[in-house]
ZANU-221072 format. One record per residue (C-alpha): residue number from 1; x, y, z; residue in one letter. Coordinates in nm, 2 decimals. Layout:
! ZANU-221072
- num | c1 | c2 | c3 | residu
- NUM | X | Y | Z | A .
...
END
This chain:
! ZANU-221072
- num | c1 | c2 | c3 | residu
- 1 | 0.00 | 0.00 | 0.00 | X .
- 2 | 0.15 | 0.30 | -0.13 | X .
- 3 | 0.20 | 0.60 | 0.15 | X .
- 4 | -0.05 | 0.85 | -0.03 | X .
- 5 | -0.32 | 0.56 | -0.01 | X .
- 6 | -0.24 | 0.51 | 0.31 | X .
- 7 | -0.28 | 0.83 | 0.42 | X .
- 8 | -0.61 | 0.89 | 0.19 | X .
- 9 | -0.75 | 0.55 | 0.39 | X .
- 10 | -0.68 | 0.72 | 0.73 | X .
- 11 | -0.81 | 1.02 | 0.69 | X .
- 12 | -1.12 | 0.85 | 0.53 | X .
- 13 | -1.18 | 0.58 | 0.83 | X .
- 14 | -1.12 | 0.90 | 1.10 | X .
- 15 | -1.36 | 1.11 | 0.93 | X .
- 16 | -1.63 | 0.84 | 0.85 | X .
- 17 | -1.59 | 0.59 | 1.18 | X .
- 18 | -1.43 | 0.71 | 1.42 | X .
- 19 | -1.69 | 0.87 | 1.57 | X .
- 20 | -2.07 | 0.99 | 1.46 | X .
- 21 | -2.04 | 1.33 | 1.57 | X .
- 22 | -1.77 | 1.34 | 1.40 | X .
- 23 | -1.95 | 1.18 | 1.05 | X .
- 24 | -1.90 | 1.50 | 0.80 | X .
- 25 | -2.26 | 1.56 | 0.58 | X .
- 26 | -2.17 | 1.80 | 0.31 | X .
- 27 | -2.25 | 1.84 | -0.04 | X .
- 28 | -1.84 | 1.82 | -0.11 | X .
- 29 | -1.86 | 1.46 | 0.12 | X .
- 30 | -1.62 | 1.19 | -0.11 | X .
- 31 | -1.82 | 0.92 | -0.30 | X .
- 32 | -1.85 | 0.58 | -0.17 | X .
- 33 | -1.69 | 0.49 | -0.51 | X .
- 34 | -1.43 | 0.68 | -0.76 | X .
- 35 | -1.64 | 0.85 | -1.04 | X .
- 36 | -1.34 | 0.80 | -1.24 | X .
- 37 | -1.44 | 0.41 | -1.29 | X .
- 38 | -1.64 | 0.36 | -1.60 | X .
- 39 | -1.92 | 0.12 | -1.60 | X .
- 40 | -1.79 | -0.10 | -1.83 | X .
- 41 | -1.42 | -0.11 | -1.86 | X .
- 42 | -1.20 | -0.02 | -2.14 | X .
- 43 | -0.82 | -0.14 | -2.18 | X .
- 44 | -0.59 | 0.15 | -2.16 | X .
- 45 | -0.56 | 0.34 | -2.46 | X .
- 46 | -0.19 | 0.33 | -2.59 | X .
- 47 | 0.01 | 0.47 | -2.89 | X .
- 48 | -0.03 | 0.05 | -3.04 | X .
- 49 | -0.42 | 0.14 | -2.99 | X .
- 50 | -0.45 | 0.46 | -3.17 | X .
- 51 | -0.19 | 0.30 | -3.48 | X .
- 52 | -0.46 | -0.01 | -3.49 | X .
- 53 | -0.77 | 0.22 | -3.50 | X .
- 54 | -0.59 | 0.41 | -3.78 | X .
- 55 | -0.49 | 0.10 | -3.96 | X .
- 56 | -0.88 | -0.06 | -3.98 | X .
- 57 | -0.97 | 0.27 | -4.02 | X .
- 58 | -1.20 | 0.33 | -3.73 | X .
- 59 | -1.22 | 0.69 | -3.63 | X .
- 60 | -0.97 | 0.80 | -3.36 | X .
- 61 | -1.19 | 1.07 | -3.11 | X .
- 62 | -0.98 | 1.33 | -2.90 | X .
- 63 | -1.13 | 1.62 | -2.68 | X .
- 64 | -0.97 | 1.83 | -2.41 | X .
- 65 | -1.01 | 1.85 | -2.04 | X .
- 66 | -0.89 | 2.07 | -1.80 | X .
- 67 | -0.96 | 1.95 | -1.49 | X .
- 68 | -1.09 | 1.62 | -1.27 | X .
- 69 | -1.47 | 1.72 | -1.32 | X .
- 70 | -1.42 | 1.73 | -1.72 | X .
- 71 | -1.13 | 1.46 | -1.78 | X .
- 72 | -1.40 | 1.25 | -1.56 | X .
- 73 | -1.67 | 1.32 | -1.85 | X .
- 74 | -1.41 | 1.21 | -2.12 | X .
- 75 | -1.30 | 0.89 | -1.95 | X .
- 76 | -1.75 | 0.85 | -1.91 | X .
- 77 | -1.76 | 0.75 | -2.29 | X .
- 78 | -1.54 | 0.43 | -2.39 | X .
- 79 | -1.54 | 0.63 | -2.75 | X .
- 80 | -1.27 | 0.87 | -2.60 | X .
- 81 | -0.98 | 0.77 | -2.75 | X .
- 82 | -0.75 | 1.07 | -2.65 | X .
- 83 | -0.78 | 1.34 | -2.37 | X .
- 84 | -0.58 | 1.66 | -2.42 | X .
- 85 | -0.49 | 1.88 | -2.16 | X .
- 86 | -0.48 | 2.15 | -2.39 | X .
- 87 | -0.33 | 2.54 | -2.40 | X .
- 88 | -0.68 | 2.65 | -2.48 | X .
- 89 | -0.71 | 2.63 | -2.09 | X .
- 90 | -0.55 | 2.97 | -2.13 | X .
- 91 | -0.87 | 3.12 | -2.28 | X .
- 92 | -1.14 | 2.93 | -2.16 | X .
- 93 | -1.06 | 2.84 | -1.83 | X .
- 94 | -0.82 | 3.16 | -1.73 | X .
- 95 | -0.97 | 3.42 | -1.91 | X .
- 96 | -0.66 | 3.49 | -2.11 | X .
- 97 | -0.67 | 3.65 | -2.45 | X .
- 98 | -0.45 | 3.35 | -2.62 | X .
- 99 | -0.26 | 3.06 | -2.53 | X .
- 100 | 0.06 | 3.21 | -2.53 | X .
- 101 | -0.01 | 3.36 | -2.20 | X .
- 102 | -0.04 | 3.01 | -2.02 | X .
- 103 | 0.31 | 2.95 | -1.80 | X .
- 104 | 0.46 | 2.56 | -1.75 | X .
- 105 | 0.33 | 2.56 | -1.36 | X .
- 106 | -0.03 | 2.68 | -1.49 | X .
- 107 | -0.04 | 2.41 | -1.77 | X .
- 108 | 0.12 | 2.11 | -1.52 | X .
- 109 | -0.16 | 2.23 | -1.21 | X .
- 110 | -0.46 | 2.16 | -1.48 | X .
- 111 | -0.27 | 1.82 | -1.59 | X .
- 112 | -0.23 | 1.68 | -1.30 | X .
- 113 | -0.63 | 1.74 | -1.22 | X .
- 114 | -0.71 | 1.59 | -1.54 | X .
- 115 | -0.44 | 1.30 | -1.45 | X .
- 116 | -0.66 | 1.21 | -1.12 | X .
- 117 | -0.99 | 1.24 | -1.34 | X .
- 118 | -0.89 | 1.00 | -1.64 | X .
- 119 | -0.91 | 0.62 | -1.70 | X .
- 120 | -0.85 | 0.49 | -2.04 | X .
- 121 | -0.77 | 0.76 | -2.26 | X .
- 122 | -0.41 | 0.82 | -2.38 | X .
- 123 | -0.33 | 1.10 | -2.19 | X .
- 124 | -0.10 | 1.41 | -2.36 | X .
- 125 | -0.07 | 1.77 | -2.25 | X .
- 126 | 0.11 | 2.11 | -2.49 | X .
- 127 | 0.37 | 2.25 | -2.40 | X .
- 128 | 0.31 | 2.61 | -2.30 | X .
- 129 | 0.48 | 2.84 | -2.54 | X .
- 130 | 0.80 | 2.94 | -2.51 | X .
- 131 | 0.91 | 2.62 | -2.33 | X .
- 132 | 1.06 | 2.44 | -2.60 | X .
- 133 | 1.17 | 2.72 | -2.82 | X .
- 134 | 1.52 | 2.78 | -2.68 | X .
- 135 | 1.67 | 2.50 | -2.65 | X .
- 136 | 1.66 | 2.10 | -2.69 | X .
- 137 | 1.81 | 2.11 | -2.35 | X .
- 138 | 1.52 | 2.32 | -2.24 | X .
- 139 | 1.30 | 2.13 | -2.39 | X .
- 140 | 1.39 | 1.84 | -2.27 | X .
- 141 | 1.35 | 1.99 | -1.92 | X .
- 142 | 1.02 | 2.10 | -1.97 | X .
- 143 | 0.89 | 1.80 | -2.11 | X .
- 144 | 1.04 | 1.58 | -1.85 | X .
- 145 | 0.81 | 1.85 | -1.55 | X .
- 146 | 0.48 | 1.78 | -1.76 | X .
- 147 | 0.55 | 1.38 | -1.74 | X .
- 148 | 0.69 | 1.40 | -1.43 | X .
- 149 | 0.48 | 1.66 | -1.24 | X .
- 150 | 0.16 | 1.67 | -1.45 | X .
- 151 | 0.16 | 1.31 | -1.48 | X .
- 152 | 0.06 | 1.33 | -1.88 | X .
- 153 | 0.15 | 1.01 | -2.11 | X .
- 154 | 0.31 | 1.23 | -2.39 | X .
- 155 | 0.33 | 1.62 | -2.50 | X .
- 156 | 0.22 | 1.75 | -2.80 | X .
- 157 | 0.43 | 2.06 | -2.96 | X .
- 158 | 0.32 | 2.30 | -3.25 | X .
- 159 | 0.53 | 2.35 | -3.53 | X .
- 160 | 0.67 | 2.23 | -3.86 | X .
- 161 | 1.06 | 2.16 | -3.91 | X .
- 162 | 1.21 | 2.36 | -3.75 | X .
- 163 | 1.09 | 2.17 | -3.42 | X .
- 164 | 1.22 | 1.79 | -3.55 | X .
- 165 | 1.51 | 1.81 | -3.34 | X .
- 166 | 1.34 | 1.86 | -3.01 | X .
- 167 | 1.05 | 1.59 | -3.15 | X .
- 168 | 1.36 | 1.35 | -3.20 | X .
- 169 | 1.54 | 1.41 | -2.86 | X .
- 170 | 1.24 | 1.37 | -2.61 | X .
- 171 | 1.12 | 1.06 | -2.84 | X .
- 172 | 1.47 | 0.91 | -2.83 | X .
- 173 | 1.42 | 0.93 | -2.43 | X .
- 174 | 1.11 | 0.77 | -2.43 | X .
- 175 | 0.88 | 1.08 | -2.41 | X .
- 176 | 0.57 | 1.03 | -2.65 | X .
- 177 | 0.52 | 1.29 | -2.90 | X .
- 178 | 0.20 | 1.47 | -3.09 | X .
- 179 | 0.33 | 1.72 | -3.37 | X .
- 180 | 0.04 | 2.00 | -3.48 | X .
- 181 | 0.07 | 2.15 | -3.83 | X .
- 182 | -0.12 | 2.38 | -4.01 | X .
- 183 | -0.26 | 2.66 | -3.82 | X .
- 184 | -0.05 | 2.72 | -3.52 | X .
- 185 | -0.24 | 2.90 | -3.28 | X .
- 186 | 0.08 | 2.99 | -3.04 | X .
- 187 | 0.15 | 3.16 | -3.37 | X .
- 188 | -0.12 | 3.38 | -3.44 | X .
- 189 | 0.04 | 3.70 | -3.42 | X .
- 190 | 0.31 | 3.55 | -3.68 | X .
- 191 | 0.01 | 3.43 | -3.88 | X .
- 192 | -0.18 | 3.72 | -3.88 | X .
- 193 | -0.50 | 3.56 | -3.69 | X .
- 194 | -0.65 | 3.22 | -3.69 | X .
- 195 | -0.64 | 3.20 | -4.06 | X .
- 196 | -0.70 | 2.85 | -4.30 | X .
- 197 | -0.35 | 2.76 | -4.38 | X .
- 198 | -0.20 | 2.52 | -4.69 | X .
- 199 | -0.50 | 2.73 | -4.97 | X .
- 200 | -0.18 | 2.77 | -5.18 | X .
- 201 | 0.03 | 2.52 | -5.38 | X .
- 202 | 0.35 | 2.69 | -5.19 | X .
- 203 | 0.19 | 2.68 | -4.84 | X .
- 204 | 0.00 | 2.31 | -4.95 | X .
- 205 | 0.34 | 2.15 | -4.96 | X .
- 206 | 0.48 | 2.34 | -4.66 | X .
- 207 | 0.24 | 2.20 | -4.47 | X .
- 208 | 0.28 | 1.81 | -4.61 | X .
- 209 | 0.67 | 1.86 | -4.61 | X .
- 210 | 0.64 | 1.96 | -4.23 | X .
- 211 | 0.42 | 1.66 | -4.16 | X .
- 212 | 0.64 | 1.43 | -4.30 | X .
- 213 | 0.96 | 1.59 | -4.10 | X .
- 214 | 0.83 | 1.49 | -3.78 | X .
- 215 | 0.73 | 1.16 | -3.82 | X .
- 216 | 1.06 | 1.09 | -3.95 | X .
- 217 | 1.14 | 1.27 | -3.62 | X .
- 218 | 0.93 | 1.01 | -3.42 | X .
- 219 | 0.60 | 1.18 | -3.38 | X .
- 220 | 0.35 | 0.91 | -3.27 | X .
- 221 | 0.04 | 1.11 | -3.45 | X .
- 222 | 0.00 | 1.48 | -3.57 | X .
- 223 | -0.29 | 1.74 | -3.52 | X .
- 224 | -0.37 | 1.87 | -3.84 | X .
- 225 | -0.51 | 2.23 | -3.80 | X .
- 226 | -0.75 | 2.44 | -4.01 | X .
- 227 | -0.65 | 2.31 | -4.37 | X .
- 228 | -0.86 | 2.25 | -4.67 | X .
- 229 | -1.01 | 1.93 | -4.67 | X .
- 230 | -0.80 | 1.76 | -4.96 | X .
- 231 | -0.50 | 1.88 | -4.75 | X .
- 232 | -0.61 | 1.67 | -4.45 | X .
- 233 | -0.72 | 1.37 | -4.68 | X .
- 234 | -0.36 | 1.38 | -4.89 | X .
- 235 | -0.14 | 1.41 | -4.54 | X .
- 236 | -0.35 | 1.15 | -4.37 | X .
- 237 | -0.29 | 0.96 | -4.69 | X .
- 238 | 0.08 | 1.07 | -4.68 | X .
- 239 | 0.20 | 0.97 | -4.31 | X .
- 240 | 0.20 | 0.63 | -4.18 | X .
- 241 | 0.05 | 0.76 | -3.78 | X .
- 242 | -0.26 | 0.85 | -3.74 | X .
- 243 | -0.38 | 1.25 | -3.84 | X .
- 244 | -0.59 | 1.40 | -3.57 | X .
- 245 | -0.81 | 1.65 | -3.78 | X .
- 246 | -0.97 | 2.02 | -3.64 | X .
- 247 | -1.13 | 2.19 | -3.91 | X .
- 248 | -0.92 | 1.96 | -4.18 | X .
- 249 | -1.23 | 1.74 | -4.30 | X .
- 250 | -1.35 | 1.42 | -4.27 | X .
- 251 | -1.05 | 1.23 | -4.42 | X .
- 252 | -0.85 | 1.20 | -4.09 | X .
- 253 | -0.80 | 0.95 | -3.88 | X .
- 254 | -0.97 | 1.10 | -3.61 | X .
- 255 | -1.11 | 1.40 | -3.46 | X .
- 256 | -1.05 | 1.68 | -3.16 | X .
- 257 | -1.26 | 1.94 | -3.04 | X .
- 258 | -1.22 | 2.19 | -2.75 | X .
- 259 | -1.45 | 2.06 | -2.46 | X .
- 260 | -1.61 | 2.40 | -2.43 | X .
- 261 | -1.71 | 2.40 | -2.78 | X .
- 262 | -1.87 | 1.99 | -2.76 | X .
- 263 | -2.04 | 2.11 | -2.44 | X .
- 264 | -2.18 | 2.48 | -2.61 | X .
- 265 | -2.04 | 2.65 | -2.26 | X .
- 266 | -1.78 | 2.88 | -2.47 | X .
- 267 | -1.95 | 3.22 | -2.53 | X .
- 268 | -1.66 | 3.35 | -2.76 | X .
- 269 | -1.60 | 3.28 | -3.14 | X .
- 270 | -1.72 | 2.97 | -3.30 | X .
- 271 | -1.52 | 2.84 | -3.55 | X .
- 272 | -1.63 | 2.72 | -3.91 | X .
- 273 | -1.52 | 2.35 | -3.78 | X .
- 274 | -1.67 | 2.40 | -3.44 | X .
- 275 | -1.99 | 2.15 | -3.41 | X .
- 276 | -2.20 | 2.22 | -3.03 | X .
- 277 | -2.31 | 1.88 | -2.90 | X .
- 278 | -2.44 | 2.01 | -2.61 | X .
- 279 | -2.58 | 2.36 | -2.47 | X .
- 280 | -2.46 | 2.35 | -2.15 | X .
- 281 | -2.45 | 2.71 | -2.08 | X .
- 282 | -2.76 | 2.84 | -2.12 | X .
- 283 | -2.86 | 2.48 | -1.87 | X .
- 284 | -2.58 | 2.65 | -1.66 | X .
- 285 | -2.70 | 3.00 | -1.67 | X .
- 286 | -3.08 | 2.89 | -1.57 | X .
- 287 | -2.89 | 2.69 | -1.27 | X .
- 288 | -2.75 | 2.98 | -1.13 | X .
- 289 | -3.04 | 3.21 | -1.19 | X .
- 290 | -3.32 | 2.95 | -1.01 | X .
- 291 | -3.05 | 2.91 | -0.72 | X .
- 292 | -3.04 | 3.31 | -0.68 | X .
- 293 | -3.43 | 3.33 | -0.68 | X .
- 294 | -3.47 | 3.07 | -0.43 | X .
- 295 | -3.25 | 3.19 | -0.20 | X .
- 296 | -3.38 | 3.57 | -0.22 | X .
- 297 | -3.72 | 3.43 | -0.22 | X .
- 298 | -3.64 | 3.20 | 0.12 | X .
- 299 | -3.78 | 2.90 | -0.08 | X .
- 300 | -3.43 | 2.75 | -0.02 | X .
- 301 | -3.32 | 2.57 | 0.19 | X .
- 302 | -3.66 | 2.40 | 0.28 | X .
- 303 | -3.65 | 2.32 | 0.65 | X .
- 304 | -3.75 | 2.00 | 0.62 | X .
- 305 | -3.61 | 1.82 | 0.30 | X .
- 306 | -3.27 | 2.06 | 0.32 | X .
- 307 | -3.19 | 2.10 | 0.68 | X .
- 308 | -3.09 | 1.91 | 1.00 | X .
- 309 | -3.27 | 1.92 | 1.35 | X .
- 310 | -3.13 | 1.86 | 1.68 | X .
- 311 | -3.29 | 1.64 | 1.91 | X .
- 312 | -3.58 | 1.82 | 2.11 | X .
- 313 | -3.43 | 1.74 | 2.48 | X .
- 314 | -3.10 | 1.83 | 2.32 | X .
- 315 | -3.19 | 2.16 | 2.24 | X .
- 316 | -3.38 | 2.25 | 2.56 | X .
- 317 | -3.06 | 2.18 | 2.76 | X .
- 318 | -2.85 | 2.37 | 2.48 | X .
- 319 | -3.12 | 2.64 | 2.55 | X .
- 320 | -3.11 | 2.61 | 2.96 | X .
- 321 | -2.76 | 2.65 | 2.96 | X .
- 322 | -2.78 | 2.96 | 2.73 | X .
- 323 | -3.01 | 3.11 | 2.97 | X .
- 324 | -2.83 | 3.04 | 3.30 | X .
- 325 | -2.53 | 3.16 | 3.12 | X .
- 326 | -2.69 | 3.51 | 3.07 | X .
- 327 | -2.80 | 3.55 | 3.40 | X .
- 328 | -2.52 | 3.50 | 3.55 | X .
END
């Protein structure tokens, strides 16, 4: 039994049986059982998985998380294939105004939330920008924190060639890699905004050329960004790992979306590619308002379905005492 079990166990059995005054009844109270299990289990996903779903053709699905409450509703659906702790945590969960903002100890505190929350999804986290521009060396470093600290499975870097050597050195030391080409959104300012990339001949073969680079530099699969679809089709036909498509058509091997944009809780701009499965905010937004009408209204909490009582003798001595207290 491994100390931090141990101590979890402990705490648990003090809290829960030592004592019933003790007992703790709260709407935070841990569950009886960990969420994280799905009802039917699911073999861990692994880079051997996602090669074998691309080579019978069977459609790989990735989506973000951010934390334990929504790397718990990826690992819910054994169709999850891949959960990525992505940099879009900068905007949608920090309120930044792009993901170059996000720092190393901001992106390994969200991974190591979403660590605790996931089952059988392939984990893999970005690297924040700047933390494997300067160096190999640095990279390296940085790479090793995420695995280490934010206890991800592999990292997944933006860029085209100029990036193979760093995609070569943390593969040859056994750190999984994800290369993303095409738009590179830790490059918009470059870019000029989140623009369609590859609509040229010139910029097509960029694109393919820069694919091809980094799986000959080890990549296990490669995000393909915001491309015409014949782009996406051609690379996936190109490459021998699997293509993870956003907004590059149909032809990949699989699919990612930002969790915020599945869920319809992301109030900013929706993409072309962007499909809502969900419309979780305005659900959300009715929540909140209902809870702040009950509570100006006094509905809640109702006294008897909502609140505790204390035993009537109890409660006349608590009283007694009060009063003898006062007189004296």
């Amino acid at each position: 039994m491994s100390t931090t079990f141990a101590h979890r166990r402990l705490s648990h059995d003090f809290i829960f049986r030592a004592s019933p005054q003790l007992r703790r009844w709260m709407s935070v109270r841990p569950p009886s059982q960990d969420p994280a299990t799905p009802p039917i289990p699911r073999k861990k996903v692994t880079i051997q998985t996602l090669q074998a779903l691309r080579q019978s053709k069977t459609p790989i699905s990735m989506l973000t998380a951010y934390d334990y409450p929504s790397a718990l509703a990826c690992s819910s659906s054994l169709l999850t294939d891949i959960t990525l702790v992505g940099d879009s945590l900068a905007q949608v969960c920090l309120g930044y105004a792009s993901t170059t903002q996000l720092t190393l100890s901001e992106m390994i505190h969200h991974a190591k939330a979403a660590a605790r929350g996931t089952t059988h999804p392939f984990l893999i986290a970005d690297m924040p920008f700047g933390t494997y521009h300067t160096s190999v060396q640095n990279a390296v470093a940085n790479a090793v924190r995420l695995v280490q600290e934010g206890r991800v499975e592999g990292v997944k870097l933006e860029g085209g060639r100029e990036i193979a050597d760093v995609v070569r050195r943390l593969t040859d030391i056994g750190i999984p890699v994800m290369a993303h080409v095409g738009l590179l959104p830790q490059r918009h300012c470059a870019l000029s905004g989140y623009k369609v990339q590859g609509k040229s001949a010139e910029a097509a073969k960029k694109v393919v050329t820069d694919a091809l680079a980094l799986q000959e530099a080890g990549a296990f699969a490669v995000v393909v960004e915001a491309v015409p679809l014949e782009l996406g089709k051609y690379i996936t036909d190109r490459l021998k790992i699997p293509t993870i498509g956003i907004g590059a058509g149909p032809h990949t091997s699989g699919q990612v979306l930002v969790y915020d944009d599945v869920m319809g809780t992301w109030s900013g701009h929706k993409a072309k590619f962007v499909r809502r499965f969900g419309n979780m905010k305005e659900i959300r937004d009715n929540a909140v308002q209902s809870y702040g009408e009950a509570v100006r209204e006094g509905s809640f909490p109702d006294p008897q379905a909502e609140s505790y009582t204390m035993d009537k003798i109890e409660w006349a001595r608590f009283l007694e005492n009060e009063i003898s207290e006062d007189i004296r």
